[in-house]
PQR file with spaces between the fields and no chain letter, atoms N, CA, C, O and H, PARSE charges and radii, in Angstrom:
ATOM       1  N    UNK     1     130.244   95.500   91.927 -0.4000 1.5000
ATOM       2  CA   UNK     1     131.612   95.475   92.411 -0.0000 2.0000
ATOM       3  C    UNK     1     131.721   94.429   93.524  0.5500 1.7000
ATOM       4  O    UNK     1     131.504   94.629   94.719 -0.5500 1.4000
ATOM       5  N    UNK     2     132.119   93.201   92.901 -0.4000 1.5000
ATOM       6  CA   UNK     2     132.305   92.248   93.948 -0.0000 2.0000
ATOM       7  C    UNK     2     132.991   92.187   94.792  0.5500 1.7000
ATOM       8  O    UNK     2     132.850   91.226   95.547 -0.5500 1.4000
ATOM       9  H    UNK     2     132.296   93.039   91.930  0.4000 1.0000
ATOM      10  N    UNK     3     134.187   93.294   95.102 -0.4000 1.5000
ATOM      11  CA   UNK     3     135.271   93.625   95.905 -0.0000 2.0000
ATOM      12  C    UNK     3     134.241   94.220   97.099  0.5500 1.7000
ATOM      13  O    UNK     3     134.264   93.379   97.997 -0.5500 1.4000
ATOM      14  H    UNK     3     134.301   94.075   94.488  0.4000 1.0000
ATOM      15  N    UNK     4     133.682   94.914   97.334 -0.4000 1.5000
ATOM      16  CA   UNK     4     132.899   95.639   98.224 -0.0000 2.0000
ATOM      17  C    UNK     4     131.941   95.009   98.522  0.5500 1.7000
ATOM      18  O    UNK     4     131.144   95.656   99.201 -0.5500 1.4000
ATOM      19  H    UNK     4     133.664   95.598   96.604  0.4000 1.0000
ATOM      20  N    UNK     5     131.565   93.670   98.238 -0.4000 1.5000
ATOM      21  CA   UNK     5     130.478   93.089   99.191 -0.0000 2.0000
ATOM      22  C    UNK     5     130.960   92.139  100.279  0.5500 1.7000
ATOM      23  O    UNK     5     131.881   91.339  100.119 -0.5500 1.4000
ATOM      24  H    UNK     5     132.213   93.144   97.687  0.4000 1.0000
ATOM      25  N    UNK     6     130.172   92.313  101.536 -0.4000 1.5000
ATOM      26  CA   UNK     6     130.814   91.548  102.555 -0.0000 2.0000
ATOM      27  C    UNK     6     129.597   91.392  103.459  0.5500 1.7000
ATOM      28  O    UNK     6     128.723   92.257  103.396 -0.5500 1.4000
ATOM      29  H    UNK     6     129.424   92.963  101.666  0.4000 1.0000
ATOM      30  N    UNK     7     129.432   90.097  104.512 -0.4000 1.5000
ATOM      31  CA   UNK     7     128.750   89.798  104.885 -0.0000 2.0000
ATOM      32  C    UNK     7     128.841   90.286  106.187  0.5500 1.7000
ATOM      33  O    UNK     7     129.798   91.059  106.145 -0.5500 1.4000
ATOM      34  H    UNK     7     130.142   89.395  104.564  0.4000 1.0000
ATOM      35  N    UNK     8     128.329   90.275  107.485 -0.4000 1.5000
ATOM      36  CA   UNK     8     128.498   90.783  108.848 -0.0000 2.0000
ATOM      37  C    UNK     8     128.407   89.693  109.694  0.5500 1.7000
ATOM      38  O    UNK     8     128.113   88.570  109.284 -0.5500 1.4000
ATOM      39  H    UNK     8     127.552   89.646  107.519  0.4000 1.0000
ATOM      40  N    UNK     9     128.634   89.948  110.824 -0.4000 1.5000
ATOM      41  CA   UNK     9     128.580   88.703  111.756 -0.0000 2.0000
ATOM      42  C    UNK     9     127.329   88.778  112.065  0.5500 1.7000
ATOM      43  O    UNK     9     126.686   89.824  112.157 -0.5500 1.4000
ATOM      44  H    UNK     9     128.873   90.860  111.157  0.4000 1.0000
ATOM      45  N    UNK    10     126.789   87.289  112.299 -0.4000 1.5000
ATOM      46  CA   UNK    10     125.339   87.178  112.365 -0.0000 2.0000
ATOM      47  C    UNK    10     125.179   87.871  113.793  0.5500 1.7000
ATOM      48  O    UNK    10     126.180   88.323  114.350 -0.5500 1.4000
ATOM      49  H    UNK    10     127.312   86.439  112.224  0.4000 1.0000
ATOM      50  N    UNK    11     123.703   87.968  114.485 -0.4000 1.5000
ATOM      51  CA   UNK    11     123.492   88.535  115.420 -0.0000 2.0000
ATOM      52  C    UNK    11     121.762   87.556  116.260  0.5500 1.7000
ATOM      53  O    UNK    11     120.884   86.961  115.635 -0.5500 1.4000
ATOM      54  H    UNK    11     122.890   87.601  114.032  0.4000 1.0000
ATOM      55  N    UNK    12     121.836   87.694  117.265 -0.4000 1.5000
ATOM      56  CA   UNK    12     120.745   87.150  117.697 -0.0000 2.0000
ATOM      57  C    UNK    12     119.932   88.277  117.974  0.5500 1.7000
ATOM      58  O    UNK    12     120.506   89.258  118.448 -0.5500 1.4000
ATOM      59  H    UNK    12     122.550   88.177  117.773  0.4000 1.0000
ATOM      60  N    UNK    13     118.516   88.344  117.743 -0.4000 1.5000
ATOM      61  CA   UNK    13     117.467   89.654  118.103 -0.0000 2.0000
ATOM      62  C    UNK    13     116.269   88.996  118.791  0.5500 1.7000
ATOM      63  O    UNK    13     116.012   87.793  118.759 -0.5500 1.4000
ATOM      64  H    UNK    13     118.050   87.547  117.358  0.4000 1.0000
ATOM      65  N    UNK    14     115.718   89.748  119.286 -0.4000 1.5000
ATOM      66  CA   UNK    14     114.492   89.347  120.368 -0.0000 2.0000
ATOM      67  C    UNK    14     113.320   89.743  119.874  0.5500 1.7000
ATOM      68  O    UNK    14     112.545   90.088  120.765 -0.5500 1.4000
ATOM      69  H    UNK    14     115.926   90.726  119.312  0.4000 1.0000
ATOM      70  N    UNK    15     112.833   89.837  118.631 -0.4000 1.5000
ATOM      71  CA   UNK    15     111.566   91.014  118.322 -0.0000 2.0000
ATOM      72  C    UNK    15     110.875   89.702  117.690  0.5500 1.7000
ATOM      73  O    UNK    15     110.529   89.796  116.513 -0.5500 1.4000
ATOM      74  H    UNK    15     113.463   89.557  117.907  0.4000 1.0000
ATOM      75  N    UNK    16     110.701   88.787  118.197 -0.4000 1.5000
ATOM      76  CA   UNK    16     109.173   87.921  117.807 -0.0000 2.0000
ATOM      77  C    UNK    16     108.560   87.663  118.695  0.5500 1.7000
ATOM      78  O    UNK    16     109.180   87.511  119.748 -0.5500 1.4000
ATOM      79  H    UNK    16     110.982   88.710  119.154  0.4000 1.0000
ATOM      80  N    UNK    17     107.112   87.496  118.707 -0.4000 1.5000
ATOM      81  CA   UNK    17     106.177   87.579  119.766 -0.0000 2.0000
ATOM      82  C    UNK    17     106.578   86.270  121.175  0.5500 1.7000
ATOM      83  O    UNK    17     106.955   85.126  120.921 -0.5500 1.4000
ATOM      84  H    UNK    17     106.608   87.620  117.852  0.4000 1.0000
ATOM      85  N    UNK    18     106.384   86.790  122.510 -0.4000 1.5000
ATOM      86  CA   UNK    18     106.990   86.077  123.417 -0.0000 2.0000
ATOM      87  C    UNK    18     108.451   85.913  123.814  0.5500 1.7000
ATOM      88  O    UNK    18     109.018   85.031  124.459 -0.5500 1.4000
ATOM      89  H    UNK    18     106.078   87.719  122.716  0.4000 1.0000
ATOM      90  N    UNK    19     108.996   87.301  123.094 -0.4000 1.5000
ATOM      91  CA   UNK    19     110.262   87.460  123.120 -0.0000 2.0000
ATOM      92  C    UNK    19     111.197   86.512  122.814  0.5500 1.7000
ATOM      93  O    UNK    19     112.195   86.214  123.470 -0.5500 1.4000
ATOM      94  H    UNK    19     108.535   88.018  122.570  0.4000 1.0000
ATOM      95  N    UNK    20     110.721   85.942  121.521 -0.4000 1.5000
ATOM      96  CA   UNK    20     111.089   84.648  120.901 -0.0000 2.0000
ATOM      97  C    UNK    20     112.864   85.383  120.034  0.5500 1.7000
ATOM      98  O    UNK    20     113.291   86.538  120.030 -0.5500 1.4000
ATOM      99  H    UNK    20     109.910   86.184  120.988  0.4000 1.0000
ATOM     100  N    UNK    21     113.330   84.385  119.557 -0.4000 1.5000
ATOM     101  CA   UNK    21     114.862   84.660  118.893 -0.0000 2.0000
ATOM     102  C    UNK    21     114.594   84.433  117.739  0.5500 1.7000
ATOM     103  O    UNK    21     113.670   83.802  117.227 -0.5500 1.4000
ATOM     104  H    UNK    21     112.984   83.447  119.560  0.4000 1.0000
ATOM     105  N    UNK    22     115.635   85.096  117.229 -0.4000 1.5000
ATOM     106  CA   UNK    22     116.035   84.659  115.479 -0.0000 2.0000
ATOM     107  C    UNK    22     117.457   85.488  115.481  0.5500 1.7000
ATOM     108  O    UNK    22     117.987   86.353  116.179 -0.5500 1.4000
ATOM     109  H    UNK    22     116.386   85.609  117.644  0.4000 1.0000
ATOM     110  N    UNK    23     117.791   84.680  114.222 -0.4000 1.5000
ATOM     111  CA   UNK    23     119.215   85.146  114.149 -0.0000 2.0000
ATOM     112  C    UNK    23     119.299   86.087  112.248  0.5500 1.7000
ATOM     113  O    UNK    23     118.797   85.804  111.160 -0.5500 1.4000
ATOM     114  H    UNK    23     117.361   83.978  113.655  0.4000 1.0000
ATOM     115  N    UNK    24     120.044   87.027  112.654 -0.4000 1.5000
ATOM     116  CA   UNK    24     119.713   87.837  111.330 -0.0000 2.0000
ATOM     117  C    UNK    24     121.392   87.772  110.851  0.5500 1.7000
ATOM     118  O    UNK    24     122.275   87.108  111.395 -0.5500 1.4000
ATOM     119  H    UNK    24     120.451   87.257  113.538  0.4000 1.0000
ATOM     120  N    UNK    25     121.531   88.765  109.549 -0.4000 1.5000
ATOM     121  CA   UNK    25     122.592   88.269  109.297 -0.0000 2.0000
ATOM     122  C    UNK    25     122.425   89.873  108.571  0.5500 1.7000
ATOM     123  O    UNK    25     121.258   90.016  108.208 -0.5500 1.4000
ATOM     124  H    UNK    25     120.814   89.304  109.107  0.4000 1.0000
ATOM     125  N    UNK    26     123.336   91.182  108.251 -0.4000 1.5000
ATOM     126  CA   UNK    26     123.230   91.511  107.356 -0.0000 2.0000
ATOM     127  C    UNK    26     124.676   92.173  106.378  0.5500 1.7000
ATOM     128  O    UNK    26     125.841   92.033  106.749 -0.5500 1.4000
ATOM     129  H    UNK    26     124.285   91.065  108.547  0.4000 1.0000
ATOM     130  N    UNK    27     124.355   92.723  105.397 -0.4000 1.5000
ATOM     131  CA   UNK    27     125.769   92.873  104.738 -0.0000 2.0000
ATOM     132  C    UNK    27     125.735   94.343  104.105  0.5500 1.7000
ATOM     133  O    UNK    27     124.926   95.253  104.287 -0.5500 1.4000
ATOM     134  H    UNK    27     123.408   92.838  105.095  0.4000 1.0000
ATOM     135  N    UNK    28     126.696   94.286  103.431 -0.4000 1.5000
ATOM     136  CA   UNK    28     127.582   95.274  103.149 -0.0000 2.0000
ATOM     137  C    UNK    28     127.907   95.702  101.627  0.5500 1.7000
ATOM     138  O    UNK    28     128.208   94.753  100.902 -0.5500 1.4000
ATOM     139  H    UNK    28     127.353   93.547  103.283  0.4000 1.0000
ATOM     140  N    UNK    29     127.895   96.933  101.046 -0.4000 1.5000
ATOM     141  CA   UNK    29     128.670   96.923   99.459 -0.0000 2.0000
ATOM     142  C    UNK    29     127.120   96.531   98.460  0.5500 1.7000
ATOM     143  O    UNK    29     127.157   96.240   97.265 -0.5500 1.4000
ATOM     144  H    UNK    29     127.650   97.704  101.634  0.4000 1.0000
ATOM     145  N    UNK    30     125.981   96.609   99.206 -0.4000 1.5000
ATOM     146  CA   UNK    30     124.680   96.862   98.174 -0.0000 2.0000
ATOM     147  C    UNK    30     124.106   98.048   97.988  0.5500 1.7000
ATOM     148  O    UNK    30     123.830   98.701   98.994 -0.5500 1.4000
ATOM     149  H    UNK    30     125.951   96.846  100.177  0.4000 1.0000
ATOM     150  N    UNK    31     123.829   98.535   96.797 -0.4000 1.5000
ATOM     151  CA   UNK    31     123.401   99.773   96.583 -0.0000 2.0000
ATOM     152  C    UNK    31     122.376   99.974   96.875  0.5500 1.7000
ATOM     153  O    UNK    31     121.948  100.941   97.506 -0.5500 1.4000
ATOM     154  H    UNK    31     124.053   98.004   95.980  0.4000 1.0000
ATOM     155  N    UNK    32     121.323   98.293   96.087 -0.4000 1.5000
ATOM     156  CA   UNK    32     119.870   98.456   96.362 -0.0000 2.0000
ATOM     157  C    UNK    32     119.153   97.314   96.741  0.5500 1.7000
ATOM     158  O    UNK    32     119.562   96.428   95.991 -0.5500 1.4000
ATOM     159  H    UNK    32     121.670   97.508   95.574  0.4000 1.0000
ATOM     160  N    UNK    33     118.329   96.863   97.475 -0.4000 1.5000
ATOM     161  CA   UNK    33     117.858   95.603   97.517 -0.0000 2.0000
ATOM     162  C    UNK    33     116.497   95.814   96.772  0.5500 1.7000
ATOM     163  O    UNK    33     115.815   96.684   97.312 -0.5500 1.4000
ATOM     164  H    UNK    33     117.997   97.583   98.084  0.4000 1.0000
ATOM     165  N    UNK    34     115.835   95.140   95.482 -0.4000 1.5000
ATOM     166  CA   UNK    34     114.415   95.036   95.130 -0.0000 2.0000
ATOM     167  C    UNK    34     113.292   94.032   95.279  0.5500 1.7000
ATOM     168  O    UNK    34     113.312   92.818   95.078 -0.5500 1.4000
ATOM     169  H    UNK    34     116.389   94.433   95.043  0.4000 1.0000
ATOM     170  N    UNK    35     112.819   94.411   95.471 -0.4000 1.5000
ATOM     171  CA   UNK    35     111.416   93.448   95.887 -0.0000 2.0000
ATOM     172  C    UNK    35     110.074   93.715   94.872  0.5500 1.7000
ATOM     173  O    UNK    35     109.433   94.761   94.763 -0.5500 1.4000
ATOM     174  H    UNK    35     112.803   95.397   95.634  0.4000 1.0000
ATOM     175  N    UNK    36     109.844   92.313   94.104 -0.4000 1.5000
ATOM     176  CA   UNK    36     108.703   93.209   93.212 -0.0000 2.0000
ATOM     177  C    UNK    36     108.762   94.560   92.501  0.5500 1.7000
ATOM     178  O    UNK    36     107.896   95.418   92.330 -0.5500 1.4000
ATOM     179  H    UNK    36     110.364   91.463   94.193  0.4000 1.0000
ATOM     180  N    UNK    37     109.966   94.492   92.162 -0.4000 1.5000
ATOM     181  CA   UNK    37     110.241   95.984   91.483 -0.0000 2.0000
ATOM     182  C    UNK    37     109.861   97.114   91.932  0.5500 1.7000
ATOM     183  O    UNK    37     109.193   97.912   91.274 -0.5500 1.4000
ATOM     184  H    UNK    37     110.669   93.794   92.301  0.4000 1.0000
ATOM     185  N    UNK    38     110.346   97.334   93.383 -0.4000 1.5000
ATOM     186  CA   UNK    38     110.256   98.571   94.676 -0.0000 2.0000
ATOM     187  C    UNK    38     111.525   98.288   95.192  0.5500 1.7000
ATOM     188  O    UNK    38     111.644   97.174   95.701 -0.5500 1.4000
ATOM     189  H    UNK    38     110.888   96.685   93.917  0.4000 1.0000
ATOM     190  N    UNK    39     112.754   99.214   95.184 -0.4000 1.5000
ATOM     191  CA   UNK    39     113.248   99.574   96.295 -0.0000 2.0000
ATOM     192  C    UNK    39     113.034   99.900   97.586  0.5500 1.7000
ATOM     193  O    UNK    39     112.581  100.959   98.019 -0.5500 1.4000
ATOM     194  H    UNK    39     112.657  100.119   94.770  0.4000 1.0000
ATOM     195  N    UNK    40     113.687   98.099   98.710 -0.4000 1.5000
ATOM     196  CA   UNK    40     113.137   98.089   99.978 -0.0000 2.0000
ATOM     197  C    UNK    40     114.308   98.591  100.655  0.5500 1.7000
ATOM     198  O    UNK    40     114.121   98.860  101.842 -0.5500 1.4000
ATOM     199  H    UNK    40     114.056   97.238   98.359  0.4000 1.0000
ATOM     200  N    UNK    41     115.460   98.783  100.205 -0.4000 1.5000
ATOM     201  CA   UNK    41     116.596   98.820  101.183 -0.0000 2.0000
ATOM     202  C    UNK    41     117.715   99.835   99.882  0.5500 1.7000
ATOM     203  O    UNK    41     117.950   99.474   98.729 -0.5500 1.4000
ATOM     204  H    UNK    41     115.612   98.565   99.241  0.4000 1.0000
ATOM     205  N    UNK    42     118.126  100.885  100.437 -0.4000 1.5000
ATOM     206  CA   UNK    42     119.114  101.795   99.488 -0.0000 2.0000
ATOM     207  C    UNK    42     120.428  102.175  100.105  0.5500 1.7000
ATOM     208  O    UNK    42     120.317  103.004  101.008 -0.5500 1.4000
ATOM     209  H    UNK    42     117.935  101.179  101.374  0.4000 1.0000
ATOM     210  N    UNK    43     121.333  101.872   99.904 -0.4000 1.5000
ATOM     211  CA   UNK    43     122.879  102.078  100.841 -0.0000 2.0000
ATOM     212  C    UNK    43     122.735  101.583  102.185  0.5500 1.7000
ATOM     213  O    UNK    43     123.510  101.837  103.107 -0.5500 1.4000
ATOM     214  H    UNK    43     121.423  101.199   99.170  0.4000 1.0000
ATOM     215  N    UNK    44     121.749  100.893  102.247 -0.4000 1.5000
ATOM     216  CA   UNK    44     122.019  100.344  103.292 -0.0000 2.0000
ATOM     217  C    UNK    44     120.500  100.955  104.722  0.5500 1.7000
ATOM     218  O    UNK    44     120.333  100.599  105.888 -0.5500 1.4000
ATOM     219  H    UNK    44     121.119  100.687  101.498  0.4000 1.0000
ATOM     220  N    UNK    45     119.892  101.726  104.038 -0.4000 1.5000
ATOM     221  CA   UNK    45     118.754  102.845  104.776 -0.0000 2.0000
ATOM     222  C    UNK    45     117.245  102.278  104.318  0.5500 1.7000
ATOM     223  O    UNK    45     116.844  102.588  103.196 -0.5500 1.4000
ATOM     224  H    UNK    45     120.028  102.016  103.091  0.4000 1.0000
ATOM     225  N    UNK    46     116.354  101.392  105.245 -0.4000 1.5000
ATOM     226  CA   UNK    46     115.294  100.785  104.533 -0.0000 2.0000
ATOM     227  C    UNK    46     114.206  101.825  104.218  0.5500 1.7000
ATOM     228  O    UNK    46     114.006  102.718  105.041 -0.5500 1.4000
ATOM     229  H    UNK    46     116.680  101.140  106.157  0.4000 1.0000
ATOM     230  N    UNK    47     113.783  101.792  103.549 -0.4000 1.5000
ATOM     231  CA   UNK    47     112.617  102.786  102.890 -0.0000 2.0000
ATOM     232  C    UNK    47     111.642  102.672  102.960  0.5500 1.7000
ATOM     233  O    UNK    47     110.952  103.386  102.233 -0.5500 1.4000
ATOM     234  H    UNK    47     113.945  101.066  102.881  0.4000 1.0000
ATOM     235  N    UNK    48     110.917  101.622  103.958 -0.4000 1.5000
ATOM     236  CA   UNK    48     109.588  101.777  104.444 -0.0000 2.0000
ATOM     237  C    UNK    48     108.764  100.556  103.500  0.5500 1.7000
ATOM     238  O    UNK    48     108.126   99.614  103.971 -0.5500 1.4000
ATOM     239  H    UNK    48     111.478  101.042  104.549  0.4000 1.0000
ATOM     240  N    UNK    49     108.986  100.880  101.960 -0.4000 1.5000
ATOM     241  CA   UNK    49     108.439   99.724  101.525 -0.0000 2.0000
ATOM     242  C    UNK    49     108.272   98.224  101.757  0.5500 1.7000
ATOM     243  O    UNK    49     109.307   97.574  101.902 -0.5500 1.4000
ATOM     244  H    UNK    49     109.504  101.645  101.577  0.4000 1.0000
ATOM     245  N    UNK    50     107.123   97.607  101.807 -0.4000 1.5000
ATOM     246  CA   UNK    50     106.803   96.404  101.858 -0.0000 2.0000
ATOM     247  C    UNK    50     105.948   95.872  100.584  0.5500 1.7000
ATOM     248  O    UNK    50     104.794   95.445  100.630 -0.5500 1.4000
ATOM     249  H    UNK    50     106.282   98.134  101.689  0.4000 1.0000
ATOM     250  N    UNK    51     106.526   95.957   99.781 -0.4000 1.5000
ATOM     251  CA   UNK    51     105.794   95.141   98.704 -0.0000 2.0000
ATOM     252  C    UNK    51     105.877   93.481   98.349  0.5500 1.7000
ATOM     253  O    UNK    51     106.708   92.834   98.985 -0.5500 1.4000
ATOM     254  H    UNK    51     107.463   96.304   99.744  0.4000 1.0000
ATOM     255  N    UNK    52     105.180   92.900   97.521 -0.4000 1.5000
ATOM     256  CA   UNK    52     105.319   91.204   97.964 -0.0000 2.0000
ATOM     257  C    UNK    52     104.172   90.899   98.627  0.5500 1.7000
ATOM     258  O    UNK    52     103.137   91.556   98.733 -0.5500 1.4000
ATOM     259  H    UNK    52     104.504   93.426   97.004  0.4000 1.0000
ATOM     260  N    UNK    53     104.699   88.969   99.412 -0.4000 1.5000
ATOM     261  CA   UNK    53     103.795   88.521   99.905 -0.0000 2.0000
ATOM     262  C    UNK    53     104.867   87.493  100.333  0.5500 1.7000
ATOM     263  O    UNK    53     105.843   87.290   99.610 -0.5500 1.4000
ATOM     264  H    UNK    53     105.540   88.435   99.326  0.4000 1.0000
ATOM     265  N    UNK    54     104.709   86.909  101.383 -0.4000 1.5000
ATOM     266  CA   UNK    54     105.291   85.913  101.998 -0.0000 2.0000
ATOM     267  C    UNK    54     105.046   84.604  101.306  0.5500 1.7000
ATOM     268  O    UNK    54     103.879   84.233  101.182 -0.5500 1.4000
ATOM     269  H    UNK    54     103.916   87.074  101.970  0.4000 1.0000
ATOM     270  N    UNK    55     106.070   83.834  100.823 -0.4000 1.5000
ATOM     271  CA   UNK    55     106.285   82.442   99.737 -0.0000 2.0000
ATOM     272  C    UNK    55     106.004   81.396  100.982  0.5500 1.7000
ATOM     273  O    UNK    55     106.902   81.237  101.809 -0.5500 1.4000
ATOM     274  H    UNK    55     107.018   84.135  100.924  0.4000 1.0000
ATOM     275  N    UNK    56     104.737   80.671  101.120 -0.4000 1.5000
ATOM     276  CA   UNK    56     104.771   78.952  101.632 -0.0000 2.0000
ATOM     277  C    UNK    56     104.813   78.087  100.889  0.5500 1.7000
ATOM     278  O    UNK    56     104.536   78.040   99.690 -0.5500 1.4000
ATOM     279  H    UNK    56     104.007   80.800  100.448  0.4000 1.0000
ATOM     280  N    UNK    57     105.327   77.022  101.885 -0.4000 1.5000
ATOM     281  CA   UNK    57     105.122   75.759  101.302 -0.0000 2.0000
ATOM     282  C    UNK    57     103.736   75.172  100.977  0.5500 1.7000
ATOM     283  O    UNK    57     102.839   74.917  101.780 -0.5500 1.4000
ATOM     284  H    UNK    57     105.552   77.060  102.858  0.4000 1.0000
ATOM     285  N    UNK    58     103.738   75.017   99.711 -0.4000 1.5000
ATOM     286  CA   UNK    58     102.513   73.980   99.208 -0.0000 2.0000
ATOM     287  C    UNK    58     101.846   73.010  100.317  0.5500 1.7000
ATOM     288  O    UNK    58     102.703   72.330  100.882 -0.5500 1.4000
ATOM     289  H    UNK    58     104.466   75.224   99.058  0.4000 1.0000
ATOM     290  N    UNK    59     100.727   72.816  100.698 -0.4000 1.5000
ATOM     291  CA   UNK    59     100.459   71.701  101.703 -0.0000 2.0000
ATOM     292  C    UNK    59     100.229   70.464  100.772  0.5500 1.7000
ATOM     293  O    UNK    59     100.137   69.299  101.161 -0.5500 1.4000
ATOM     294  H    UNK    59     100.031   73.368  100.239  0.4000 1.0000
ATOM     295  N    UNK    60     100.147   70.930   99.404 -0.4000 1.5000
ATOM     296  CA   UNK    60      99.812   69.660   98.507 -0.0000 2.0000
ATOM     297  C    UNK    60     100.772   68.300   98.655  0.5500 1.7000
ATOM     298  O    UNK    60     102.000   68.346   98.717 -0.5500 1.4000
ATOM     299  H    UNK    60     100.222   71.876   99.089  0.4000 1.0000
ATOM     300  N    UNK    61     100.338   67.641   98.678 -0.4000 1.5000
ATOM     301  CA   UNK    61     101.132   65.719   98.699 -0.0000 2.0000
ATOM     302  C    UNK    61     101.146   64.889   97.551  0.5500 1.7000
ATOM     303  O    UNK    61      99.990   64.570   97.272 -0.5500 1.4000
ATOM     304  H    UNK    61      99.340   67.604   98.628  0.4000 1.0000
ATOM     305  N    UNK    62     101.832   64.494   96.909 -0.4000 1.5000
ATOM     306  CA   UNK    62     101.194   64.292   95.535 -0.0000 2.0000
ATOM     307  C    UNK    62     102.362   64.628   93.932  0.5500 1.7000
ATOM     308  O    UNK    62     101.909   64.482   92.797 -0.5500 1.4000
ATOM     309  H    UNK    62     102.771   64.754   97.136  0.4000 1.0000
Protein backbone atom coordinates (compact mmCIF):
# COMPACT_ATOMS: atom_id res chain seq x y z
CA UNK A 1 0.00 0.00 0.00
CA UNK A 2 1.84 2.83 -1.37
CA UNK A 3 -0.50 5.36 0.25
CA UNK A 4 0.91 4.52 3.77
CA UNK A 5 4.50 4.74 3.19
CA UNK A 6 6.27 7.81 4.32
CA UNK A 7 9.60 8.80 5.14
CA UNK A 8 10.57 10.80 8.58
CA UNK A 9 12.68 13.64 9.08
CA UNK A 10 16.18 12.68 9.16
CA UNK A 11 17.82 12.93 12.60
CA UNK A 12 21.43 13.30 13.80
CA UNK A 13 22.59 10.44 16.57
CA UNK A 14 25.76 10.20 18.57
CA UNK A 15 26.30 6.32 19.01
CA UNK A 16 29.69 5.82 17.04
CA UNK A 17 32.79 5.38 18.81
CA UNK A 18 34.27 8.91 20.05
CA UNK A 19 30.93 10.16 20.07
CA UNK A 20 31.17 10.44 16.42
CA UNK A 21 27.66 11.48 14.21
CA UNK A 22 25.63 9.99 11.62
CA UNK A 23 22.52 10.89 10.34
CA UNK A 24 19.66 8.21 10.20
CA UNK A 25 16.57 8.49 8.47
CA UNK A 26 13.59 6.23 9.27
CA UNK A 27 10.03 5.52 7.87
CA UNK A 28 6.76 4.58 8.06
CA UNK A 29 3.76 2.14 6.46
CA UNK A 30 6.34 -1.16 6.45
CA UNK A 31 5.10 -4.25 7.70
CA UNK A 32 8.42 -6.03 7.43
CA UNK A 33 11.94 -5.30 6.67
CA UNK A 34 14.03 -8.76 5.44
CA UNK A 35 17.44 -9.46 5.52
CA UNK A 36 18.70 -12.79 4.16
CA UNK A 37 15.38 -14.15 4.57
CA UNK A 38 14.97 -13.18 8.54
CA UNK A 39 12.71 -10.69 9.66
CA UNK A 40 14.89 -7.71 11.15
CA UNK A 41 12.29 -5.09 11.69
CA UNK A 42 8.13 -5.90 12.05
CA UNK A 43 5.61 -2.79 12.31
CA UNK A 44 8.08 -0.98 12.96
CA UNK A 45 9.59 -3.13 16.45
CA UNK A 46 13.27 -4.56 15.64
CA UNK A 47 13.58 -8.16 16.53
CA UNK A 48 16.94 -8.60 17.56
CA UNK A 49 17.99 -10.34 14.41
CA UNK A 50 21.22 -9.71 12.68
CA UNK A 51 21.63 -11.85 9.89
CA UNK A 52 23.98 -10.94 6.75
CA UNK A 53 27.31 -9.47 6.53
CA UNK A 54 28.39 -6.05 5.79
CA UNK A 55 28.86 -5.41 1.61
CA UNK A 56 32.63 -3.61 0.80
CA UNK A 57 34.08 -2.23 -1.74
CA UNK A 58 36.34 -4.46 -3.81
CA UNK A 59 40.02 -3.13 -3.24
CA UNK A 60 40.59 -4.74 -6.69
CA UNK A 61 41.92 -2.09 -9.62
CA UNK A 62 41.62 -3.50 -12.77
Amino acid sequence: DFERLKSLAPEVVHDLPANGTRLIQHAEGYVATLVSGQVIMKNGIDTGARPGSVVRLSQKKG
